[in-house]
C-alpha positions in Angstrom: -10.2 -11.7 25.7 -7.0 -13.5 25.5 -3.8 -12.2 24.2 -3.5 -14.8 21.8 -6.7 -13.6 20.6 -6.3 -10.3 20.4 -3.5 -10.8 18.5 -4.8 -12.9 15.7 -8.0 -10.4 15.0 -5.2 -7.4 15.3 -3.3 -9.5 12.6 -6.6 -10.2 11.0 -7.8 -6.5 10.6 -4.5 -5.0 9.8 -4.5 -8.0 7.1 -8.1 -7.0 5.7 -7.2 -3.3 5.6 -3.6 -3.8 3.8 -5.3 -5.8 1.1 -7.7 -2.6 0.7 -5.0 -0.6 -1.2 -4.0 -2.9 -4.0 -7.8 -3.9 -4.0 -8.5 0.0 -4.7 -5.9 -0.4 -7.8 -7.4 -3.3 -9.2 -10.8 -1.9 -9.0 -10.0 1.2 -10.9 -8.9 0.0 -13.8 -12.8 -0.5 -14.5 -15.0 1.7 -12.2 -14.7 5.7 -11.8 -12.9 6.7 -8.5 -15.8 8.4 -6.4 -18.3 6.2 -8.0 -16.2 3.1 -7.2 -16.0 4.8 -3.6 -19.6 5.2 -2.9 -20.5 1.1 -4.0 -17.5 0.4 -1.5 -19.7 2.4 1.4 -23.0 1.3 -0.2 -22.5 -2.5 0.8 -20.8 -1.7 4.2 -23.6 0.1 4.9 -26.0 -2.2 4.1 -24.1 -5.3 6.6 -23.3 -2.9 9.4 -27.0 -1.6 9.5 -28.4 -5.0 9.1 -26.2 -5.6 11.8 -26.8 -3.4 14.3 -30.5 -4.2 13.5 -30.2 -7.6 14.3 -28.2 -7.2 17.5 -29.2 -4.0 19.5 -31.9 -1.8 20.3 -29.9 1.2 20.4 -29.3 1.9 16.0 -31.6 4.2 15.7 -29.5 8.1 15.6 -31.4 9.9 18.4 -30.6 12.9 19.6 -28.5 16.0 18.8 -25.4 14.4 19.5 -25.5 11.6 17.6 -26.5 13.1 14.6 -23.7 15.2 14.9 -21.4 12.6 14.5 -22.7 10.9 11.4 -22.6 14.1 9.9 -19.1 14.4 11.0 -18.0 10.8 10.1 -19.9 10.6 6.9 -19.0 13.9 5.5 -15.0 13.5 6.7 -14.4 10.1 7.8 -16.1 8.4 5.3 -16.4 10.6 2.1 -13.2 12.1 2.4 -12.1 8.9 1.8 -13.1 9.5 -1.8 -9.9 11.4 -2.5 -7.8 7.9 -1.7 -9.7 6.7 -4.4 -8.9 10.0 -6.9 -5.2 9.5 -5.8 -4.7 5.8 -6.3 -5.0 6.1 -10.0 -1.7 7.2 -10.3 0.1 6.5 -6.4 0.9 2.8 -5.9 -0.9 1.2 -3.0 2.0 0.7 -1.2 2.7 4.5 -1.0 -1.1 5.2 -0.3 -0.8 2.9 2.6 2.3 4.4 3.8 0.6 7.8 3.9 -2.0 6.6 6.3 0.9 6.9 8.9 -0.3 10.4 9.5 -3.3 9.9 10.7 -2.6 9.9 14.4 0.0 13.3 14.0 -3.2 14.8 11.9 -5.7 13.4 14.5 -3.5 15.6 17.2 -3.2 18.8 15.1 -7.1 18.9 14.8 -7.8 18.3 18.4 -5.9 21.5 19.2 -8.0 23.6 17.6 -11.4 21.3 18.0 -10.7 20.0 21.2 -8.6 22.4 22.9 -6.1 19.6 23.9 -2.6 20.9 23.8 0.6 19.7 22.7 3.9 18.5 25.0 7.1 19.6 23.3 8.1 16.2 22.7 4.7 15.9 20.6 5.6 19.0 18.9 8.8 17.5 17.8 6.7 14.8 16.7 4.3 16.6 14.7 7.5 18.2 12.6 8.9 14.6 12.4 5.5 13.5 11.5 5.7 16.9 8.3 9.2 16.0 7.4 8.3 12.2 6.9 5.9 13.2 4.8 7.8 15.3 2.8 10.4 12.4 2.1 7.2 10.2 0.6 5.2 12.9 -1.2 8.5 14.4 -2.6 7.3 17.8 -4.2 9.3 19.4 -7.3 9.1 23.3 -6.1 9.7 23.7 -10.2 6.5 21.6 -11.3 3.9 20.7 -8.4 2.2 18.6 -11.0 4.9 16.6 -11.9 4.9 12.9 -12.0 2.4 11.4 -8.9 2.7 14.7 -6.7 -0.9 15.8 -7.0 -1.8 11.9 -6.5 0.3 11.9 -3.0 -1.1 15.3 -2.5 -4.7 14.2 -2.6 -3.8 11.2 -0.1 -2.4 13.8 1.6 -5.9 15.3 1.8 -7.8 12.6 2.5 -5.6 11.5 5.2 -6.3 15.0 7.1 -10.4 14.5 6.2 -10.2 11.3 8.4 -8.3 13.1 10.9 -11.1 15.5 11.5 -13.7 13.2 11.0 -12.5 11.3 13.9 -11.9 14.2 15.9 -15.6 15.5 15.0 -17.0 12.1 15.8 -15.2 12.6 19.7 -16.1 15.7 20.1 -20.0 14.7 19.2 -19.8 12.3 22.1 -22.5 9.8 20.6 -24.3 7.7 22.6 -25.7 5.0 20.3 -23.6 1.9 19.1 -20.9 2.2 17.8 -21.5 -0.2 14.8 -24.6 1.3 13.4 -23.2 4.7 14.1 -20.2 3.8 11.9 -23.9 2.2 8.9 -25.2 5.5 9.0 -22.0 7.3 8.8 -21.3 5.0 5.7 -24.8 5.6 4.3 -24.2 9.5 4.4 -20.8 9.2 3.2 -21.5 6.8 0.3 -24.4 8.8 -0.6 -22.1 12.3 -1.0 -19.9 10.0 -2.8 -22.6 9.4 -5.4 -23.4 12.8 -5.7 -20.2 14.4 -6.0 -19.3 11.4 -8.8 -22.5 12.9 -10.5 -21.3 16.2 -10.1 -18.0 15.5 -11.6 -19.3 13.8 -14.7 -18.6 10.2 -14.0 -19.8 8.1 -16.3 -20.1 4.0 -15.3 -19.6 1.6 -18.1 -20.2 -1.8 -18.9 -16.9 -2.7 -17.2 -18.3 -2.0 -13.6 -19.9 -5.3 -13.6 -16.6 -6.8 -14.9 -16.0 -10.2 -12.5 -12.8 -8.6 -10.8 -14.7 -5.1 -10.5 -17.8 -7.0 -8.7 -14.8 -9.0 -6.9 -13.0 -6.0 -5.9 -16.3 -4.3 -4.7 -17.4 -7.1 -2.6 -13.9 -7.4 -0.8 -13.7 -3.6 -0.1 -17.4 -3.2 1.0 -17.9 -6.4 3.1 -14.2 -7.8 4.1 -12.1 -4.4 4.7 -14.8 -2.3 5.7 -18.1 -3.8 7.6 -16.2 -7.1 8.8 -13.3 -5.2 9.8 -14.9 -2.5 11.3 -16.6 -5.3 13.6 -13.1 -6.4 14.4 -12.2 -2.8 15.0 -14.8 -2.5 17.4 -13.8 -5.6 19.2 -10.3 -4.5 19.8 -11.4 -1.1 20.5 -13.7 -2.4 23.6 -11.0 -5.2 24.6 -7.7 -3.8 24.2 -8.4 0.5 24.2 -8.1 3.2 21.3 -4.2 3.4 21.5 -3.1 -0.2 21.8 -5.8 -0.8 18.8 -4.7 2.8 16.7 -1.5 0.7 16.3 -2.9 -1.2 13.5 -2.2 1.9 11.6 1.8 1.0 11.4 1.3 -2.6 10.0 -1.3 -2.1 8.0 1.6 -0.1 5.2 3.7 -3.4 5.9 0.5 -5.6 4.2 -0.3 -3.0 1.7 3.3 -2.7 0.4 4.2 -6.7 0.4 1.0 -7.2 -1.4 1.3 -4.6 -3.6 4.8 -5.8 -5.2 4.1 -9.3 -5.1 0.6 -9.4 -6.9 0.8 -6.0 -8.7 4.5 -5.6 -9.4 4.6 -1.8 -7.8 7.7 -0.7 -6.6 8.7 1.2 -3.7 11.1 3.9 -3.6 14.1 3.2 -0.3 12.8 7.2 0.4 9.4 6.3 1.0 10.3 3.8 3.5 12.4 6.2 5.1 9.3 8.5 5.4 7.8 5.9 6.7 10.2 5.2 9.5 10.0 9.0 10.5 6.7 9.0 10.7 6.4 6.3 13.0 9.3 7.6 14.9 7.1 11.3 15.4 4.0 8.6 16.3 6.5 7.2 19.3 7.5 10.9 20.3 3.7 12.1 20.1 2.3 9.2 21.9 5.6 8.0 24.1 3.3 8.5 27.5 0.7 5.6 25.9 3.4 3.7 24.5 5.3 3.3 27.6 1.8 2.6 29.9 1.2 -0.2 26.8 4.4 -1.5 27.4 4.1 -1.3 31.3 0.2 -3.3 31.2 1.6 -5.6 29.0 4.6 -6.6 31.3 3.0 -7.2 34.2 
């Protein structure tokens, strides 16, 4: 694959997932949170099974290990997810997207204790700059924890460190099947919790869930920013490697936020930004060994 190619589907995918957030916005204002969660996993399960169908004979999930890691990816990496979608009714997609940041420093934390990988004392400092940037986005009130969007940020927060150990659940599983109907069934468990815990929490769907921009935002999240871009994901993971692709993480807040001001009119506070920046600052400290061999391949 070309580099020129590589770039435009990185561009392409970090696109598709930064439109995601002020998708999730416009979506709520007509569909219940987990509900609206589980339809967004319902069709990406549906393409990316269909898919992997179509185009391999390895989608069926045999074996121990493979099941572990659609129970791992469902329950975590893709149900947790329903807690983005609690927190977005009141956090503005920018800020959502911004939180994502984490993911890597959260990622590392969990493979400590899962993985038994250990931690350099540059990464340590990055895991506290990785805390303290997060602290300057969420922005608690010790007075009133409920104050304002805090228990929004808080559940992003949460869903953010779900994903984290879904992935790391998913790696230690070691599957052996593709990866594209592994991610289907994950999906299909994970959207499938979603309904039941939207049961479970009295949910009730009305009339406005087949609203044109509730069908419109469904459609985009399930087929454009989840089983297309998970294709592309998959692409760039087996072209370009998990670190040079993981990038994608640190633009996809830059789509997000633009998108969010211009076509929603959301504003982002200068601290959030900040928070932002030392996150990604505690990313280059964590992962400054990958970064530099990235920067090395990519020289020569």
């Amino acid at each position: 694959m070309s580099r020129f190619y590589a770039t435009a589907l990185f561009v392409a995918l970090a696109t598709m997932w930064g439109l995601s957030f002020p998708a999730i916005s416009v979506g709520l204002e007509f569909i219940p949170p987990l509900l609206f969660a589980a339809f967004r996993y319902d069709v990406a399960a549906v393409l990316l099974l269909g898919y992997a169908i179509l185009t391999t004979d390895s989608w069926r999930p045999v074996g121990r290990n493979n099941a572990e890691a659609i129970v791992g990816g469902g329950l975590f990496l893709v149900a947790g997810n329903g807690l983005l979608f609690v927190g977005q009714q009141t956090v503005p997609s920018g800020v959502a997207a911004i939180l994502q940041a984490l993911v890597p420093i959260a990622t590392a934390l969990w493979a400590l204790g899962v993985l038994d990988e250990r931690l350099t004392g540059a990464g340590a400092a990055g895991v506290v700059l990785g805390f303290l940037g997060i602290g300057l986005i969420v922005r608690p009130d010790p007075s009133n924890l409920l104050a304002g969007d805090t228990v929004g940020r808080l559940l992003i927060v949460g869903q953010v460190v779900s994903v984290a150990l879904g992935g790391v659940l998913v790696q230690r599983a070691g599957p052996t099947m593709e990866r594209v109907a592994l991610t289907g069934w994950s999906m299909l468990l994970g959207g499938v919790t979603l309904h039941l815990v939207s049961l479970g929490a009295g949910e009730v769907p009305t009339a406005t869930i087949i609203a044109p921009t509730a069908l419109g935002a469904v459609v985009y999240l399930g087929v454009f920013s989840t089983a297309i871009a998970f294709v592309i994901y998959f692409t760039l993971l087996e072209e370009r490697g998990a670190f040079e692709t993981s990038l994608v993480a640190y633009l996809v807040p830059v789509v997000a936020t633009v998108a969010g001001v211009v076509l929603l009119g959301e504003t982002i506070s200068p601290l959030s930004v900040v928070g932002f920046t030392v996150v990604f600052f505690g990313f280059v400290l964590l992962k400054r060994r990958a970064l530099a061999d990235l920067i090395d391949s990519t020289g020569s």
